[in-house]
C-alpha positions as CSV (number, residue, x, y, z in Angstrom):
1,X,-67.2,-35.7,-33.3
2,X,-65.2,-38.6,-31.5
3,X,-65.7,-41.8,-30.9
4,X,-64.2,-42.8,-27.3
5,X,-64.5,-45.5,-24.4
6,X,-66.1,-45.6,-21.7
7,X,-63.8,-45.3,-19.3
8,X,-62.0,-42.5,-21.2
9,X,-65.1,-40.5,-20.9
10,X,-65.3,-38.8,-17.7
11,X,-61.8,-37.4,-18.5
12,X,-62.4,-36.2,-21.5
13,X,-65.8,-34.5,-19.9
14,X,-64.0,-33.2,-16.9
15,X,-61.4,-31.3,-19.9
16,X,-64.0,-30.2,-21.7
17,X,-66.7,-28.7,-18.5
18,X,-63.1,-26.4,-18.1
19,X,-62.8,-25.1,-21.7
20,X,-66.6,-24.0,-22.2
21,X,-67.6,-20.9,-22.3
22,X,-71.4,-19.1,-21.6
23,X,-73.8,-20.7,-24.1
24,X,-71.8,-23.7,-25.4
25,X,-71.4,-27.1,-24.3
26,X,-71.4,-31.0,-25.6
27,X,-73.3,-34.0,-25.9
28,X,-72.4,-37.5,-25.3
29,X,-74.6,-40.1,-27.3
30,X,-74.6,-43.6,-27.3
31,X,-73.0,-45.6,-30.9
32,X,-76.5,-46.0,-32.4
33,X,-77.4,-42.4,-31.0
34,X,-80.6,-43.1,-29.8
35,X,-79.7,-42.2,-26.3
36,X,-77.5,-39.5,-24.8
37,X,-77.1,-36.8,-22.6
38,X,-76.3,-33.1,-23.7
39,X,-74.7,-30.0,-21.1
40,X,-74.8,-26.6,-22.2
41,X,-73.0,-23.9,-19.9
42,X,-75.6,-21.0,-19.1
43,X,-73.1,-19.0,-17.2
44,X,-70.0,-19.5,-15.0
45,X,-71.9,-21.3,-12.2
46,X,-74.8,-22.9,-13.6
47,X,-75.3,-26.0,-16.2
48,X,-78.3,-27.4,-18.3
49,X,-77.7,-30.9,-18.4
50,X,-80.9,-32.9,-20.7
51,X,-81.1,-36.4,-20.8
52,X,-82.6,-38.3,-23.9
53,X,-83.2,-42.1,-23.8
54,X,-84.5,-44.2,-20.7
55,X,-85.0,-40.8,-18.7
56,X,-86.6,-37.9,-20.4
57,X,-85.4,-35.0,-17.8
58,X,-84.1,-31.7,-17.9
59,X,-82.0,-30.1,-14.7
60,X,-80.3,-26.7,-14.1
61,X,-77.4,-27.9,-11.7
62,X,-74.3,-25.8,-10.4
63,X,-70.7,-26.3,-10.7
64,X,-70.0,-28.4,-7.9
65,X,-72.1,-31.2,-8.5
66,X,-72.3,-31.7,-12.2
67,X,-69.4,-34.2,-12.4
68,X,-71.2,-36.8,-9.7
69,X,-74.3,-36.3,-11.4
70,X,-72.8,-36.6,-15.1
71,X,-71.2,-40.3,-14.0
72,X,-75.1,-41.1,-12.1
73,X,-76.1,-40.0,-15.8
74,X,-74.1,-42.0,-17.7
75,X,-74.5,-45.2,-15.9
76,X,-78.0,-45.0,-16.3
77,X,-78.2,-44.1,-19.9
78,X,-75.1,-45.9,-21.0
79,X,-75.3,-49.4,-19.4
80,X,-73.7,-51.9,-21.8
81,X,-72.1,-49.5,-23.8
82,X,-68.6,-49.3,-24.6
83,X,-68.1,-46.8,-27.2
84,X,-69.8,-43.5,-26.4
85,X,-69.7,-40.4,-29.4
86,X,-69.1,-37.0,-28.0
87,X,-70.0,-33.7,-30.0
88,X,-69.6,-30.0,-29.5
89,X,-72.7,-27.5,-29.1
90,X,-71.8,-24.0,-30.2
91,X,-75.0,-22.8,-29.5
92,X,-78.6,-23.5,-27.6
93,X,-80.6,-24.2,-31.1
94,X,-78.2,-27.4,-31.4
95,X,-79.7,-29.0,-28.1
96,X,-82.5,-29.2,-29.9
97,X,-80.9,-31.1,-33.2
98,X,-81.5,-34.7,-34.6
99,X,-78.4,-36.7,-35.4
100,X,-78.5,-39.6,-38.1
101,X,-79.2,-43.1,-36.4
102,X,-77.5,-46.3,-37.2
């Protein structure tokens, strides 16, 4: 788990969209993790990203567009935030897993 800024963020998403591998992936919550967004890599063309907080949505995109829709996502679910967490997924089951709330 880290703790990073805003504007840090889309770099250190764009590094880690490179190192994943089938199956694994992240998930970016808000400070108070009651919002966030979470991408798991299906294969080497093809993403789940799943939103959690103003939108409830769930989307199988490709390659090329996941970066412009990740920042769409982000402004939308991360408004006024300044301080986003980010966590590895090593596996599907942990889409699915509750993290402690401030």
């Amino acid at each position: 788990m880290a703790l990073l800024n805003l504007e840090s963020m889309l770099n250190r998403v764009e590094k880690e969209l490179r190192g994943l591998s089938n199956n694994t992936g992240f998930e970016i919550l808000s400070y108070k993790r009651n919002r966030g967004v979470s991408v798991l890599k299906i294969d080497a063309n093809n993403f789940i990203i799943r939103e959690k907080g103003y939108c409830d949505e769930e989307k199988t995109i490709s390659q090329p567009e996941i970066i412009k829709i990740l920042e769409t996502i982000i402004k939308r679910e991360f408004p006024r935030s300044r301080k986003l967490r980010i966590y590895s997924i090593s596996a599907p089951e942990e889409l699915n897993k509750t993290r402690k709330k401030l």
